[in-house]
Biotite code that builds the C-alpha atoms (Angstrom):
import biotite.structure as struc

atoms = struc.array([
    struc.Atom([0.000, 0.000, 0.000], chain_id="A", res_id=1, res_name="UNK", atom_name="CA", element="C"),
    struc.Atom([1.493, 3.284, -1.141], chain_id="A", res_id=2, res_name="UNK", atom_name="CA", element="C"),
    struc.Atom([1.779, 5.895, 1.423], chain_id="A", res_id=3, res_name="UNK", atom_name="CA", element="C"),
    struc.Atom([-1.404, 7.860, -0.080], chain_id="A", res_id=4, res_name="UNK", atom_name="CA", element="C"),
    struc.Atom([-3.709, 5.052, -0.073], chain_id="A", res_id=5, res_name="UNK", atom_name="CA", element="C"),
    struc.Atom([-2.683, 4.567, 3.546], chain_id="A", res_id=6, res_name="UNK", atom_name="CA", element="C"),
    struc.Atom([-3.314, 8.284, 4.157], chain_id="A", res_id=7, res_name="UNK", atom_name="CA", element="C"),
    struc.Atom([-7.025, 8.536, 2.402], chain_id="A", res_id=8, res_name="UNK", atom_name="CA", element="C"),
    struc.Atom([-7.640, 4.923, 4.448], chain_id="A", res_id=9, res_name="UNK", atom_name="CA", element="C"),
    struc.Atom([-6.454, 6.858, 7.501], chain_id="A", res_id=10, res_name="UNK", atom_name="CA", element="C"),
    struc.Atom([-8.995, 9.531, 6.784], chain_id="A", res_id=11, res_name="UNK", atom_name="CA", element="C"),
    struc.Atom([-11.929, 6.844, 5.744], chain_id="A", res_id=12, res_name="UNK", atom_name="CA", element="C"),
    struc.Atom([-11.101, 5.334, 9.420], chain_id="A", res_id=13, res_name="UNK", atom_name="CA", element="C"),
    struc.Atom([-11.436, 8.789, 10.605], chain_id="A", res_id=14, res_name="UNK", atom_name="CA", element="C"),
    struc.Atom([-14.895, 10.377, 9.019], chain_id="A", res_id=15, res_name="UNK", atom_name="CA", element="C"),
    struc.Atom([-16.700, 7.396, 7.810], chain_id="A", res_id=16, res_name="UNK", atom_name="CA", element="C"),
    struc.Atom([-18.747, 6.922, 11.093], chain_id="A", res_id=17, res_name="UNK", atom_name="CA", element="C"),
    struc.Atom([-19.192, 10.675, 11.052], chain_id="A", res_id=18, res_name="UNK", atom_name="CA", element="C"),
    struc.Atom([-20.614, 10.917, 7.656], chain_id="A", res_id=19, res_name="UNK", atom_name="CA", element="C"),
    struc.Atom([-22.355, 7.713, 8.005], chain_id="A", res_id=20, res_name="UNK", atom_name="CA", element="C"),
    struc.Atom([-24.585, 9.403, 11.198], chain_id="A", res_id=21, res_name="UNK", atom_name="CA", element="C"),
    struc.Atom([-24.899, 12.313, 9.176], chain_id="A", res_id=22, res_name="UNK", atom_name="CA", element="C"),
    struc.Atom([-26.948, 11.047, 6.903], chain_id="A", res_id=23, res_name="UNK", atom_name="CA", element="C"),
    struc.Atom([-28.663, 8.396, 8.843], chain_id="A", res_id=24, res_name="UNK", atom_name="CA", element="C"),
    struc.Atom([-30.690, 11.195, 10.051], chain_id="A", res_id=25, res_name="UNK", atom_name="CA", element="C"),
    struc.Atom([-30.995, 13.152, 7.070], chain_id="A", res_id=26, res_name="UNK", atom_name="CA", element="C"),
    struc.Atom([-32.008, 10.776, 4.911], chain_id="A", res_id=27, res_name="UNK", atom_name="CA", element="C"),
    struc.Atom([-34.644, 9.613, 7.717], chain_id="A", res_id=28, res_name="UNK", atom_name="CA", element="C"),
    struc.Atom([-33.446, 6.219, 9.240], chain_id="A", res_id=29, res_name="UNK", atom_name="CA", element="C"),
    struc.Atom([-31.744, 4.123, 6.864], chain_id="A", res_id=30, res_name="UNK", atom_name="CA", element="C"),
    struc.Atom([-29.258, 2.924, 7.995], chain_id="A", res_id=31, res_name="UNK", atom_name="CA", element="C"),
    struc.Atom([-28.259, 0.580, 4.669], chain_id="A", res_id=32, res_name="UNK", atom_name="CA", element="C"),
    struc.Atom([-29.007, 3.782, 2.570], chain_id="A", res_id=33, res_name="UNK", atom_name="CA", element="C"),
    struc.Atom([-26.640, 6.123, 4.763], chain_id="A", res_id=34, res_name="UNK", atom_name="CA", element="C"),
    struc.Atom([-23.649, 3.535, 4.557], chain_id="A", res_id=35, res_name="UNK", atom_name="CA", element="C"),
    struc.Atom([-24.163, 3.136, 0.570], chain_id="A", res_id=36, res_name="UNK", atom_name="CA", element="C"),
    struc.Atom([-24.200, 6.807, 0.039], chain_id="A", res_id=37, res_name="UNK", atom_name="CA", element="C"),
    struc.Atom([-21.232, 7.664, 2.376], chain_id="A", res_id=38, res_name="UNK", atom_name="CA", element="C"),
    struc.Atom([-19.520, 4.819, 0.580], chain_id="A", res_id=39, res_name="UNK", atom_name="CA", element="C"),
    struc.Atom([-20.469, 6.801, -2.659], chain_id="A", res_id=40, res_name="UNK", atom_name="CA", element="C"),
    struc.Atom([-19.308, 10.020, -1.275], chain_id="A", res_id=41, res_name="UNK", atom_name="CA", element="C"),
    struc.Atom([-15.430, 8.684, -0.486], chain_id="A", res_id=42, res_name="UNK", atom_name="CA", element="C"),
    struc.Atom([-15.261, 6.836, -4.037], chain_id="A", res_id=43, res_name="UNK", atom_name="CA", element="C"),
    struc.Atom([-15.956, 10.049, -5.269], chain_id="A", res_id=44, res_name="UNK", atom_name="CA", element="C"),
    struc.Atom([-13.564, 11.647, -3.079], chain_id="A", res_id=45, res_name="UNK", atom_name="CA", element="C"),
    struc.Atom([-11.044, 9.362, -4.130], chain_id="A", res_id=46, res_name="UNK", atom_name="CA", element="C"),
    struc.Atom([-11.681, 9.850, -8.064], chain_id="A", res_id=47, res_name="UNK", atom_name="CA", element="C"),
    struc.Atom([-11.999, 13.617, -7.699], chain_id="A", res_id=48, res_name="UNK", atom_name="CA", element="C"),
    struc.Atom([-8.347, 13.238, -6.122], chain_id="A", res_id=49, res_name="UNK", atom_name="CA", element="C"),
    struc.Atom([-8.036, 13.013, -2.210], chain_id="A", res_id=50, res_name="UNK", atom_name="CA", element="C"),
    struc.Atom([-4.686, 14.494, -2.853], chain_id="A", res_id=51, res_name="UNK", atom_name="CA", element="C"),
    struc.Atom([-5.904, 17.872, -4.919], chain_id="A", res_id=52, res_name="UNK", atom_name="CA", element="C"),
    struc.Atom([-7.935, 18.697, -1.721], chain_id="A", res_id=53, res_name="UNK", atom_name="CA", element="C"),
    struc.Atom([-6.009, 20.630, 1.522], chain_id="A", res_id=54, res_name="UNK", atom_name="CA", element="C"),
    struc.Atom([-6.813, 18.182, 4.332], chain_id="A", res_id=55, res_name="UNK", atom_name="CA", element="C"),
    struc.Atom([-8.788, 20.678, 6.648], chain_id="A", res_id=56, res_name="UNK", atom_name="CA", element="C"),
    struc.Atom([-10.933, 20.784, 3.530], chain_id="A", res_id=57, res_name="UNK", atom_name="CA", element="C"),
    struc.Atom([-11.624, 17.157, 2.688], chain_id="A", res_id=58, res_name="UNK", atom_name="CA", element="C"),
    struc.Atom([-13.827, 16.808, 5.550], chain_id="A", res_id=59, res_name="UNK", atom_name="CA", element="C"),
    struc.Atom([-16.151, 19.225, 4.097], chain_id="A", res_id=60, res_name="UNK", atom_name="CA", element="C"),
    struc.Atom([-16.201, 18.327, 0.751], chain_id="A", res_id=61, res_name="UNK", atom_name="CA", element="C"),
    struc.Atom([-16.545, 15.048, 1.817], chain_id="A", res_id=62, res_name="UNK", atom_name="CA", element="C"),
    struc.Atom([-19.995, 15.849, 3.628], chain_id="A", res_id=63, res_name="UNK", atom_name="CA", element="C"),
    struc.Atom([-20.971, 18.421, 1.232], chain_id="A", res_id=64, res_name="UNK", atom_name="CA", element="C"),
    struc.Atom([-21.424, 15.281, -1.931], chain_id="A", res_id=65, res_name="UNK", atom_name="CA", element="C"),
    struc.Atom([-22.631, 13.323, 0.588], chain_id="A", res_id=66, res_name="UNK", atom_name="CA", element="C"),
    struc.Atom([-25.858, 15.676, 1.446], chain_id="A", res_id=67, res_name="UNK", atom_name="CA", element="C"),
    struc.Atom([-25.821, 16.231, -2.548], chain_id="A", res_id=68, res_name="UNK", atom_name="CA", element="C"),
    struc.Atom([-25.934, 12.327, -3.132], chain_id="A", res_id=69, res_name="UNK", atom_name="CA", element="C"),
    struc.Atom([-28.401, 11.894, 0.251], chain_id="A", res_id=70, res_name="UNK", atom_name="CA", element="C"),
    struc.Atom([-30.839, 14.866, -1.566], chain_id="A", res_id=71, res_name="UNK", atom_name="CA", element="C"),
    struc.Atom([-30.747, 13.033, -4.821], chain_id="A", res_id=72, res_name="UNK", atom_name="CA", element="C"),
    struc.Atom([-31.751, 9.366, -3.010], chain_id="A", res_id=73, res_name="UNK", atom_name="CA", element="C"),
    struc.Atom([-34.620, 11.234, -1.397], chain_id="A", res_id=74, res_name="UNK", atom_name="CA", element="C"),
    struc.Atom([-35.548, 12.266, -4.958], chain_id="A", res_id=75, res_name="UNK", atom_name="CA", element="C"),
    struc.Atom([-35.814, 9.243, -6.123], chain_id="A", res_id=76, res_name="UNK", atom_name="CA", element="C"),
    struc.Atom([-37.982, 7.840, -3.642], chain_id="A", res_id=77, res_name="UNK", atom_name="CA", element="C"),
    struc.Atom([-36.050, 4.403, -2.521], chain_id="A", res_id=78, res_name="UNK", atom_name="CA", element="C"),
    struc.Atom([-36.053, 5.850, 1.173], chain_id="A", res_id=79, res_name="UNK", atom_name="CA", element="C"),
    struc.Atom([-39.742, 5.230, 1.203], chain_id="A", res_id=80, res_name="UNK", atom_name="CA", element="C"),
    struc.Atom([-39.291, 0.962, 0.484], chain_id="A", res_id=81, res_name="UNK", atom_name="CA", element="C"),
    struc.Atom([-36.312, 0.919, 2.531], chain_id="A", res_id=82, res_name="UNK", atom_name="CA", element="C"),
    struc.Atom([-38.283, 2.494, 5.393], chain_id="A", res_id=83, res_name="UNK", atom_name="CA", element="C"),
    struc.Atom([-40.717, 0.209, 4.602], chain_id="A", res_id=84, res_name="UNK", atom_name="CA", element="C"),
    struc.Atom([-39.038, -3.031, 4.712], chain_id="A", res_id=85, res_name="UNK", atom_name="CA", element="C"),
    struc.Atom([-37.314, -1.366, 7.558], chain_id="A", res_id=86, res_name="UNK", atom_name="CA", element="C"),
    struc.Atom([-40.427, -1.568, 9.404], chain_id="A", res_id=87, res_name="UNK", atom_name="CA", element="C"),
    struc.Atom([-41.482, -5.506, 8.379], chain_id="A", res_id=88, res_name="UNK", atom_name="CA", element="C"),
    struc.Atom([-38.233, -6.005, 9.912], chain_id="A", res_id=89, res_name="UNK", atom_name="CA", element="C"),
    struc.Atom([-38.740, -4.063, 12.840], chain_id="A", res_id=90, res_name="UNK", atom_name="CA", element="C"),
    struc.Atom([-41.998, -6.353, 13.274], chain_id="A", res_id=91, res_name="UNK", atom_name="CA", element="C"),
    struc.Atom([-40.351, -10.153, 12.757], chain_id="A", res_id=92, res_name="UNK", atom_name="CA", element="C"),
    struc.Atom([-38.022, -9.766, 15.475], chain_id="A", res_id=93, res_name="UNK", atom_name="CA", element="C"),
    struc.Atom([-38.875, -10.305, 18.811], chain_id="A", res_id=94, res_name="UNK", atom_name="CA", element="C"),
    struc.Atom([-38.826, -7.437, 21.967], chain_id="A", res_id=95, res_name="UNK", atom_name="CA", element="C"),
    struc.Atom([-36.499, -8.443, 24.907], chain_id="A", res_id=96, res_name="UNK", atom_name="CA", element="C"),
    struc.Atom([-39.093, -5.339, 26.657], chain_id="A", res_id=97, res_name="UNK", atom_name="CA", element="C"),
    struc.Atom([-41.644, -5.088, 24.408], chain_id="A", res_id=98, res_name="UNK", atom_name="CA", element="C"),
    struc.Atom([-42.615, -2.008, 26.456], chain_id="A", res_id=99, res_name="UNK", atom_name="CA", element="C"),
    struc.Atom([-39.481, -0.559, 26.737], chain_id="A", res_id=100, res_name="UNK", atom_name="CA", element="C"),
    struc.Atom([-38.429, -0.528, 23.365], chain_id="A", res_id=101, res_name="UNK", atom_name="CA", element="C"),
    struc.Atom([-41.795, 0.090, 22.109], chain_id="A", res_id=102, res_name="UNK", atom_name="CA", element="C"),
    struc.Atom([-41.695, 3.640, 24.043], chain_id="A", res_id=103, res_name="UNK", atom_name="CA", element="C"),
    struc.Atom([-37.664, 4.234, 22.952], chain_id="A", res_id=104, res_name="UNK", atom_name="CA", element="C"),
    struc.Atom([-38.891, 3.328, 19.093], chain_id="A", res_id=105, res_name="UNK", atom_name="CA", element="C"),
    struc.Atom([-42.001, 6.045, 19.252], chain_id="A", res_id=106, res_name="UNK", atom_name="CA", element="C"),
    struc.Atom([-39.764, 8.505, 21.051], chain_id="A", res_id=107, res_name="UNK", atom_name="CA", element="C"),
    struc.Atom([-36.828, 7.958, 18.167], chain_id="A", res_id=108, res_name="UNK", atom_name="CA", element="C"),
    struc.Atom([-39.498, 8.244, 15.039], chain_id="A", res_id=109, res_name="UNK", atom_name="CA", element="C"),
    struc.Atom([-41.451, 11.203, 17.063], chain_id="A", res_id=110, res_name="UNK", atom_name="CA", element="C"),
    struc.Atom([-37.433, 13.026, 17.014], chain_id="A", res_id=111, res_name="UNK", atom_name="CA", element="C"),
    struc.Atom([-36.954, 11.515, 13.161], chain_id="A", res_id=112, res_name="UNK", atom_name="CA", element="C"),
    struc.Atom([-40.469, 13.053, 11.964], chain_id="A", res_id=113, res_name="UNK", atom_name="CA", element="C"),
    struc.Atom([-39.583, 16.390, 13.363], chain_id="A", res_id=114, res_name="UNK", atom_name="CA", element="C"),
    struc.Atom([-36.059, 16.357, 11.656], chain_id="A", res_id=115, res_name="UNK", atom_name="CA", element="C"),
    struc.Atom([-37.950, 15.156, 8.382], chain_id="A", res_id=116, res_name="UNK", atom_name="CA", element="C"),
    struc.Atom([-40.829, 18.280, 8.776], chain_id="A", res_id=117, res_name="UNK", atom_name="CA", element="C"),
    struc.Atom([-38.091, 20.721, 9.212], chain_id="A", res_id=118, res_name="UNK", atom_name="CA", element="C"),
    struc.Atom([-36.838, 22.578, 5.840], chain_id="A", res_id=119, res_name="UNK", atom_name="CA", element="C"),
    struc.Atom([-34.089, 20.608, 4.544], chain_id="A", res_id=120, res_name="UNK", atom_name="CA", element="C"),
    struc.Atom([-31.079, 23.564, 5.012], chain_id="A", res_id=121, res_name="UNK", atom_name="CA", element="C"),
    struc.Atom([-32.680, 24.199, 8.837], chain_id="A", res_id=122, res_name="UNK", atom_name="CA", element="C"),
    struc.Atom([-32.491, 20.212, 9.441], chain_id="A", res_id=123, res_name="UNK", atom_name="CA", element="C"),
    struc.Atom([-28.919, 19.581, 7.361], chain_id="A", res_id=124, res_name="UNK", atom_name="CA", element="C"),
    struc.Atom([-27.309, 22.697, 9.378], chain_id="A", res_id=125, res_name="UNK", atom_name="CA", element="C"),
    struc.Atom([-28.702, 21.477, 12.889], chain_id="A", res_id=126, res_name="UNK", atom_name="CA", element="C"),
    struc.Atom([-27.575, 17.853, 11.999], chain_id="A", res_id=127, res_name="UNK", atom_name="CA", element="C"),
    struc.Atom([-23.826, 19.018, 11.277], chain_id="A", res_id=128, res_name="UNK", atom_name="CA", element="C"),
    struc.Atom([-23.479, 21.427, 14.239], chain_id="A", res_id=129, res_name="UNK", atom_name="CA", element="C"),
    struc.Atom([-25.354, 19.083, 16.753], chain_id="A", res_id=130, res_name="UNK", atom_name="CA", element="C"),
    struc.Atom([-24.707, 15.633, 15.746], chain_id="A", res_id=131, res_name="UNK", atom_name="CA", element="C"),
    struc.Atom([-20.615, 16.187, 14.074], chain_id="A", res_id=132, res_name="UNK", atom_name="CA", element="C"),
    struc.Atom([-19.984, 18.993, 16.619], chain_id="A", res_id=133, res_name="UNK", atom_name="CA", element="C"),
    struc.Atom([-19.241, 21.199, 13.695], chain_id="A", res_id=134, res_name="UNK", atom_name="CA", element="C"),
    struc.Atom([-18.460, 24.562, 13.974], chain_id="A", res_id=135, res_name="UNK", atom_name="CA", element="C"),
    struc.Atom([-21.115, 27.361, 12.444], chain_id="A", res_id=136, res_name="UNK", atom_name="CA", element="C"),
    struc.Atom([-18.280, 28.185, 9.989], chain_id="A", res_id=137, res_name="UNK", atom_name="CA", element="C"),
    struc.Atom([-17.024, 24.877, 9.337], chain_id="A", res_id=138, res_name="UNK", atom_name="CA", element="C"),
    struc.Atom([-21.442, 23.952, 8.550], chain_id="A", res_id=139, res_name="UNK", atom_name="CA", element="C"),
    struc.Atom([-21.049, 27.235, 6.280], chain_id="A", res_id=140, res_name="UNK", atom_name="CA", element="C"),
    struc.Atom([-18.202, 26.019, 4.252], chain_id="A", res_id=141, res_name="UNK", atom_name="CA", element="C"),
    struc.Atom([-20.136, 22.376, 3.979], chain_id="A", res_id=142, res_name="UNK", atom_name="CA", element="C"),
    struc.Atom([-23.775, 23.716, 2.998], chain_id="A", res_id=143, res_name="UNK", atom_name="CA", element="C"),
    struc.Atom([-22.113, 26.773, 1.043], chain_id="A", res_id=144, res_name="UNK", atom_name="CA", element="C"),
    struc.Atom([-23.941, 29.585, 2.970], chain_id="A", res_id=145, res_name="UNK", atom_name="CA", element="C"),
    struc.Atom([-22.898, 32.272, 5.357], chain_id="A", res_id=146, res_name="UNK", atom_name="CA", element="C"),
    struc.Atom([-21.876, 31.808, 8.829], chain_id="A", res_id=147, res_name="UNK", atom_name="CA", element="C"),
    struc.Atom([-25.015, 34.200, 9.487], chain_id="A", res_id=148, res_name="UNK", atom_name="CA", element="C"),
    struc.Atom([-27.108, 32.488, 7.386], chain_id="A", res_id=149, res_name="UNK", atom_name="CA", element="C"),
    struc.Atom([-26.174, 28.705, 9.382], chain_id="A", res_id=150, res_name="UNK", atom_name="CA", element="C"),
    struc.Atom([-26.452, 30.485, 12.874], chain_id="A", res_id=151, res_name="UNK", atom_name="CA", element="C"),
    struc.Atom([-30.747, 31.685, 11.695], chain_id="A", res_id=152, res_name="UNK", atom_name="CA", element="C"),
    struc.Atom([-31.398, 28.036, 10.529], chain_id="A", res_id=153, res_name="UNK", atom_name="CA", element="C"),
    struc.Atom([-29.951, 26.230, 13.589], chain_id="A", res_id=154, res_name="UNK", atom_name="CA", element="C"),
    struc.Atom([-31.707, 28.841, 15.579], chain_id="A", res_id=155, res_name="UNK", atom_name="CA", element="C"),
    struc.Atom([-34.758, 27.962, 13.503], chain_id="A", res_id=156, res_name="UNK", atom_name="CA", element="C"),
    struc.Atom([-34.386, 24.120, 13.755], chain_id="A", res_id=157, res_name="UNK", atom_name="CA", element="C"),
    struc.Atom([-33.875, 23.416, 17.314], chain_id="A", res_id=158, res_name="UNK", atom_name="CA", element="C"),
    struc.Atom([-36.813, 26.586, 18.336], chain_id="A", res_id=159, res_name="UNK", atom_name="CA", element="C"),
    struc.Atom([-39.183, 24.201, 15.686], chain_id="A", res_id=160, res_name="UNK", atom_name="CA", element="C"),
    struc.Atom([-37.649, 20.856, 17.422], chain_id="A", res_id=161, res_name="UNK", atom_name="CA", element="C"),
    struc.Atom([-38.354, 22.730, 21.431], chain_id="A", res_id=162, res_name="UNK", atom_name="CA", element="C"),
    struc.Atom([-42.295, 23.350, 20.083], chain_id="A", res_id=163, res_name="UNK", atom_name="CA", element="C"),
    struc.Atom([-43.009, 20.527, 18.207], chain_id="A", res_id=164, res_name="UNK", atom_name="CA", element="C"),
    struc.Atom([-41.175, 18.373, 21.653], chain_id="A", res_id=165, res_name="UNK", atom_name="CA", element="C"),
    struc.Atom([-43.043, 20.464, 23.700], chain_id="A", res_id=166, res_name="UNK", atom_name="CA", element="C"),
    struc.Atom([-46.362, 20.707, 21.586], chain_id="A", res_id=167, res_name="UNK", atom_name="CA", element="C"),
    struc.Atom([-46.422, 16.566, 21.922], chain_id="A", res_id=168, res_name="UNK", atom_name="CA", element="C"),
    struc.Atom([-45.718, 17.024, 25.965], chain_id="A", res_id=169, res_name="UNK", atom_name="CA", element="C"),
    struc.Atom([-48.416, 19.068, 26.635], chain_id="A", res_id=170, res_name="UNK", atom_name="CA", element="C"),
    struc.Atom([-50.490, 16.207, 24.887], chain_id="A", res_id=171, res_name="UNK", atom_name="CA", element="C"),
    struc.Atom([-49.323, 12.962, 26.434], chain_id="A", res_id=172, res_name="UNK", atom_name="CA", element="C"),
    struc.Atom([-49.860, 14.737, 29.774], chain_id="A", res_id=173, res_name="UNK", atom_name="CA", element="C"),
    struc.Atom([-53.781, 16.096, 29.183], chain_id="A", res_id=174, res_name="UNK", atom_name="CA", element="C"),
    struc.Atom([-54.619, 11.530, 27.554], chain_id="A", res_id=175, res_name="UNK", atom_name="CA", element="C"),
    struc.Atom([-52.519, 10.826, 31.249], chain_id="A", res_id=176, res_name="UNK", atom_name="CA", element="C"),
    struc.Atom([-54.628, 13.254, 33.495], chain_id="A", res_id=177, res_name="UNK", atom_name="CA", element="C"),
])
């Protein structure tokens, strides 16, 4: 293995769990879906020429295709049968708790179907400055927007996640009492 191949495996050790997350969430769930397009993303990476790329900067161009690629997927529609068989799956396999992990898997698709309601740059910036710990200019250089402009739609996303958590509180508690 030449010294650059060890270098961009180095970095695809580094980012691919990362990027993987990433687009778990944004593209809804799927996990199969995430790791195919996050494969995708570091071919490409790889054929656009790892080398041609500063290393601070790989990491956002590398996230950057991937939310292009993830955006195109949810195009196409194939999110919709992989959530689908997703949830046959979900069904055919016995509950250690049934209870339990019935109330963990509401709470995770309630937290999913917000992400999914919010506008797509709101719910991409929120998912690379909460979930990757980016920074709002290091989000800005990935989406390709302003450091002011990432700052409004986190502040957007998580005031839209606080209602719409809040909103579904204030329910559960009035069927309760």
């Amino acid at each position: 293995m030449t010294s650059e191949d060890e270098e961009f495996s180095q970095f695809f050790n580094d980012h691919f769990q990362s990027l993987r997350r990433f687009l778990e969430c944004l593209l809804g769930g799927g996990r199969g879906l995430a790791e195919e397009v996050a494969q995708e993303s570091f071919m490409r990476l790889y054929h656009e020429g790892f080398r041609k790329l500063p290393h601070d900067e790989a990491r956002f161009w590398l996230f950057r295709v991937g939310r292009n690629l993830a955006l195109n997927e949810l195009e196409k529609g194939r999110t919709r049968r992989r959530l689908f068989e997703k949830i046959v799956e979900a069904f055919r396999s016995p509950a250690p708790n049934p209870e339990r992990e019935y109330e963990a898997t509401e709470r995770g698709e309630f937290v999913l179907e917000m992400l999914k309601r919010l506008p797509e740059p709101h719910r991409a910036a929120l998912l690379l400055r909460e979930q990757e710990g980016m920074s709002y200019r290091e989000v800005a250089d990935v989406l390709g927007v302003s450091e002011s402009k990432v700052k409004v739609d986190v502040f957007r996303a998580r005031s839209s996640m606080r209602a719409g958590w809040e909103k579904a509180q204030g329910r559960a508690a009035k069927a309760a009492g």
